[in-house]
C-alpha atoms as one frame of an Amber mdcrd trajectory, in Angstrom:
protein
 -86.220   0.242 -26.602 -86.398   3.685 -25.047 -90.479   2.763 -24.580 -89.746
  -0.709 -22.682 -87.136   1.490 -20.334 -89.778   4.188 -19.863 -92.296   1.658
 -18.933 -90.298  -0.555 -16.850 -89.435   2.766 -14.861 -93.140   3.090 -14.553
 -93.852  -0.167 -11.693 -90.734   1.525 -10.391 -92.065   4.805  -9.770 -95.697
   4.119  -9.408 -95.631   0.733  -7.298 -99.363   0.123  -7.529 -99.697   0.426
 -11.181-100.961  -2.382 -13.006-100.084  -4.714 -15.652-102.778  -4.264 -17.606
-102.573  -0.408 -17.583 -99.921   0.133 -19.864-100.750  -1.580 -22.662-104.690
  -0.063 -22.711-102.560   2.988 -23.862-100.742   1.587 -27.097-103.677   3.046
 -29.543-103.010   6.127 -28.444 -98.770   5.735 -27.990 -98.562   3.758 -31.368
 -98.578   5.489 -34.915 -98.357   3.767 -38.442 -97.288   0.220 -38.488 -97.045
   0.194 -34.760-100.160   0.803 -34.724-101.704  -1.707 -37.000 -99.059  -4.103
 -35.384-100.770  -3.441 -31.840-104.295  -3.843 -33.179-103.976  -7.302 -34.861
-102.021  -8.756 -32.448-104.767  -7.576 -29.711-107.421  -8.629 -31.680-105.675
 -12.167 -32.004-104.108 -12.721 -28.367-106.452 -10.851 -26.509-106.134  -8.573
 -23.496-102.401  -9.378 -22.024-100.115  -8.389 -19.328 -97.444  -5.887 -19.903
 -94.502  -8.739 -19.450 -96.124 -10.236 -22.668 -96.634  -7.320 -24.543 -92.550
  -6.437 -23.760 -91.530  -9.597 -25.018 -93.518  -8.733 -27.816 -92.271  -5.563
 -28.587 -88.818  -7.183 -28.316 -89.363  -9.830 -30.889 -90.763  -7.643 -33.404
 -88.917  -4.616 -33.089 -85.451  -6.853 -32.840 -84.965  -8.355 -36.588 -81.356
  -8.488 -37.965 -81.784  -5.380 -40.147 -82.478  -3.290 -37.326 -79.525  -4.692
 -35.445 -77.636  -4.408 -38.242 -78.654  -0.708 -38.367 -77.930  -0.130 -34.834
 -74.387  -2.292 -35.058 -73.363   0.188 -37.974 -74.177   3.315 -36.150 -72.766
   2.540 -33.129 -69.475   1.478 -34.835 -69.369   4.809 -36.756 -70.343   6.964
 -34.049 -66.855   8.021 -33.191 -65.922   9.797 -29.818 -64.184  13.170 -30.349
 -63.734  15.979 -28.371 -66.626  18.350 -30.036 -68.735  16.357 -28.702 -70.409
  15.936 -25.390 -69.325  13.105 -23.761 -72.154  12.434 -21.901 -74.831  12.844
 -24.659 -72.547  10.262 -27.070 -71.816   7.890 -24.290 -75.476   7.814 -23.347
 -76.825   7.707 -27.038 -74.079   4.750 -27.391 -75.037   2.587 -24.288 -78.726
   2.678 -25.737 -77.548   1.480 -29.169 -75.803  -1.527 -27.502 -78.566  -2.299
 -25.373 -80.711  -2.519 -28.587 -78.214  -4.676 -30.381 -77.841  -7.109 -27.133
 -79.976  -6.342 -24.067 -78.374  -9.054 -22.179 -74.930  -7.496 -22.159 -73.560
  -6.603 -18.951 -72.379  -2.913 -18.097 -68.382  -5.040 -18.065 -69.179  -5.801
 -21.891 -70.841  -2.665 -22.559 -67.696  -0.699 -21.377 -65.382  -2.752 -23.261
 -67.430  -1.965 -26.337 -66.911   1.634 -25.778 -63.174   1.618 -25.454 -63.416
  -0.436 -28.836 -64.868   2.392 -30.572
């Protein structure tokens, strides 16, 4: 999910990039199964916009298991004070916007005071 952030920030900070620029760079961002992922889905959809891509990304990279993953870490990911706050509240908020990207920053704070 860090990759969708980075390239949503992208259209922020470069306003006349286009749609079809990110995705021309998977080969080279992709590694592995990502890679092979990217490639047959490219060679069976076809050139596509980053929105589709995203969505794409989304559905395959968000199966139960890795939610499942990401639930368990996040609930045993305790706060204590050795830690840095900022680094575990930060490395929390992106494990709860990979287990529900829909859940408002109200939710997402009463999930931390949960844990």
């Amino acid at each position: 999910m860090e990759l969708i952030d980075y390239i949503d920030g992208l259209f922020i900070d470069v306003p006349r990039i286009q749609e079809y620029w990110i995705p021309a760079r998977f080969n080279t961002e992709f590694k592995g199964h990502a890679s092979i992922w990217y490639t047959e889905t490219k060679e069976i959809h076809g050139r596509r916009s980053w929105p589709w891509w995203k969505s794409q990304i989304i559905q395959r990279y968000s199966n139960g298991t890795l939610i499942w993953k990401r639930t368990m870490s996040f609930g045993n990911d305790k706060y204590s004070v050795d830690k840095d706050p900022y680094e575990w509240c930060l490395r929390q908020s992106k494990r709860l916007k990979a287990i529900d990207p829909q859940m408002n920053i109200q939710m997402r704070n009463h999930k931390f005071q949960e844990n």
